[in-house]
N, C-alpha and C positions, 0 to 999 in steps of 0.2 A: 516314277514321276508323281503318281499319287500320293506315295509317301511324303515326297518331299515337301507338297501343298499342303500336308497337314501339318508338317514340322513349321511350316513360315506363319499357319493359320493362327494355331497355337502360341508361336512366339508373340504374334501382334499381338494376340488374348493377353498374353501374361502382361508385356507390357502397359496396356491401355489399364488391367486391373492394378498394375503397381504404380501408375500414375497418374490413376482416381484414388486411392491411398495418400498419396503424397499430396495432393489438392485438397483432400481433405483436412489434411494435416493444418494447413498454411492457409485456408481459404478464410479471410477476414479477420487476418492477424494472427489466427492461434499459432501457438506456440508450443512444445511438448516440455514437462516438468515430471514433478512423482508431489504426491501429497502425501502427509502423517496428521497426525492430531498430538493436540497438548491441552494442557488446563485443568483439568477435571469436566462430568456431564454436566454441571452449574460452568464451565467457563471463569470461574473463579480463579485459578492460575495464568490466566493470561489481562490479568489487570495489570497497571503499570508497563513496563516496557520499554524498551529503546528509543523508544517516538518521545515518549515526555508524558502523553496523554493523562496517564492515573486512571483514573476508574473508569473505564470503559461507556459503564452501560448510566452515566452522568454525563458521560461528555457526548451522547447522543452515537457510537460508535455500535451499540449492542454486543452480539455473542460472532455476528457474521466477519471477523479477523482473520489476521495472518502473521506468521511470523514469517519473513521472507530469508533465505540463502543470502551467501553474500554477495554472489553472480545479481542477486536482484534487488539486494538491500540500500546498496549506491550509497554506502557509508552513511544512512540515513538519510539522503535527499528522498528515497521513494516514501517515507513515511507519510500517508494521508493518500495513496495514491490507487485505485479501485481495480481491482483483478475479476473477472470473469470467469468460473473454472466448470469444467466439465470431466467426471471419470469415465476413460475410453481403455479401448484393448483389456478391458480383464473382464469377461464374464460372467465370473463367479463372485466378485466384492462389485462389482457397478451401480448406480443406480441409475435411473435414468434424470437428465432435466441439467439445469443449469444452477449456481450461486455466485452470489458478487459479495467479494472482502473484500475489504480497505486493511491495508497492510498499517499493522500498530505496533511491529515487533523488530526484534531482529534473531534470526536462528542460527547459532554461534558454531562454525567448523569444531568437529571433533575428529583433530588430526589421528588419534589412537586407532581409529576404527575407519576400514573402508569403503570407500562411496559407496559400490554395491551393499554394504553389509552392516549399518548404524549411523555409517559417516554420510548422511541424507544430506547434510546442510554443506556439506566441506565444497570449496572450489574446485572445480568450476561447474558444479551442477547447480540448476536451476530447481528453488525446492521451495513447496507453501507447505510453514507447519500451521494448521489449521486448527482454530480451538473446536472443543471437542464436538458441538452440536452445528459446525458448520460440516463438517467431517462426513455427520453423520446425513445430513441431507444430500450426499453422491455418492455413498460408497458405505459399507457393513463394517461394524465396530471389528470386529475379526479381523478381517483384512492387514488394518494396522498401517500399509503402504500401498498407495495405489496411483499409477501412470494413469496424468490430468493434463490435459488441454488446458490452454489458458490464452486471453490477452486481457491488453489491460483496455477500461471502458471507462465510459464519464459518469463521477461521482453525483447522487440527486442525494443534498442535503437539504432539510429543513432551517429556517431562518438564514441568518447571517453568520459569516465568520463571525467566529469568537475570540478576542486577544485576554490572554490573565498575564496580568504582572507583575513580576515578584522581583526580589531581587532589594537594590536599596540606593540610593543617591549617587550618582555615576554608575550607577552597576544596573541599568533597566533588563531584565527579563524578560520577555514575552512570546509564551508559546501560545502558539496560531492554531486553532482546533474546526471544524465543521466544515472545512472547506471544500465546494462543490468542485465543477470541470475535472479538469486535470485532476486535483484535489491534492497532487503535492508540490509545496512550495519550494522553487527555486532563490527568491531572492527576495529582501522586506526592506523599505525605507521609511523612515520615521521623521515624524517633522510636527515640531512644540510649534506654541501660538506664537510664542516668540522667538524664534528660530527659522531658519530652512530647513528643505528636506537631505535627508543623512543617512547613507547605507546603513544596515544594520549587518552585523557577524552570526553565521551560524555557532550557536554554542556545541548541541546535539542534539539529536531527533530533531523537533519543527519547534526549538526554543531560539529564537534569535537575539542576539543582543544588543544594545546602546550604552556607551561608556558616558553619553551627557548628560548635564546636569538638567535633566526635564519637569524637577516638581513644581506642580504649580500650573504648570500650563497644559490646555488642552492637544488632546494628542492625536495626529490621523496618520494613517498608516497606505503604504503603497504595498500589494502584494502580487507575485508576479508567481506564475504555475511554470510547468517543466514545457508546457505548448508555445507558452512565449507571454501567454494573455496578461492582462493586468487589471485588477480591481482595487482603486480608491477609496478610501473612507473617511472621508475630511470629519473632523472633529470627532471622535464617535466617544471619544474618551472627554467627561469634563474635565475643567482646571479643577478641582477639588476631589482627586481622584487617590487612591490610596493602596498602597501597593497589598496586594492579597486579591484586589477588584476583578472582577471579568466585563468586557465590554462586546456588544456587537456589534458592528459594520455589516457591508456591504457584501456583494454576494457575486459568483461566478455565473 
């Protein structure tokens, strides 16, 4: 009879212990992933990227990046979009504390090699390849791989959206950079001084496009985040504007 009181004592034990575990896992979004590092200790290989960005640590982005899986890359919708991560369960590579990237990449599946075993990035594992000195603020250069918490949080940038335009007469280009909240953009409409306002096309990463004929007129922009939100920038662009220009707007 005694016995059995401490078999049922015990099982509650273990239960309540594996579903303080599990609460911990999920309490306030987190999410379980693996992290690596890339770039070099300057972070120098992780300029340019998938996102469109270019130089990183000009576009106000710094060394704190990510290059995301494809389970989290969203075909480049998450591009601009702020991750929270934490190294947990390894005792030996952890560090203690928290970091927030902003995902500027994309981490491309290496079907040759298996998920457990190089193939970090392949679907459908969720994975931040981290450049190298974000890496190094949760977890020991050694390690190499380490099982990270994560959710995603709201982006605090300085100033205003950024729009550069490139491209050339029917063919407007403009990728969207600094973008707070949410920080990655769902959808951009564009509207001349003499015109209405006109969806724009993702091209890739966060360059959106316009096929109209815009020179000349002042440009403001609608841009909409993955929450739903939207931030307006009526005029931000003059009419004597020049494709290579970067303009700021308005802010989340």
């Amino acid at each position: 009879m005694h016995t059995k009181g401490i078999q049922v004592v015990s099982s509650l034990l273990f239960l309540l212990v594996w579903n303080a575990n599990g609460d911990d896992q999920q309490e306030g979004g987190w999410q379980s992933a693996h992290a690596t590092f890339y770039g070099g200790s300057d972070a120098s290989g992780t300029m340019g990227g998938a996102c469109g960005y270019g130089n990183l640590l000009n576009q106000g982005y710094g060394t704190n990046t990510a290059a995301l899986s494809t389970a989290l890359f969203n075909n480049g919708l998450s591009c601009g979009a702020c991750y929270q991560l934490r190294c947990y369960n390894d005792a030996k590579w952890c560090l203690s504390g928290t970091i927030t990237v902003t995902a500027t990449n994309f981490c491309p599946p290496n079907n040759a090699l298996s998920n457990d075993n190089g193939g970090w990035c392949n679907p459908p594992l969720q994975h931040f390849d981290l450049s190298e000195p974000a890496f190094l603020q949760i977890a020991q250069y050694q390690a190499g791989i380490v099982p990270v918490l994560f959710r995603k949080v709201s982006c605090v940038k300085k100033g205003g959206m950024r729009f550069t335009i490139t491209g050339h007469s029917y063919y407007n280009l403009v990728l969207i950079t600094n973008v707070g909240g949410a920080g990655d953009v769902k959808a951009v409409s564009i509207k001349g001084s003499g015109s209405g306002w006109q969806p724009m096309t993702r091209n890739w990463g966060q360059n959106w496009q316009s096929n109209s004929y815009l020179n000349g007129q002042s440009l403001s922009f609608m841009v909409t985040t993955s929450d739903g939100q939207t931030v307006t920038s009526y005029n931000v662009v003059p009419q004597g504007w020049q494709f290579g220009q970067t303009f700021e707007g308005g802010q989340f």
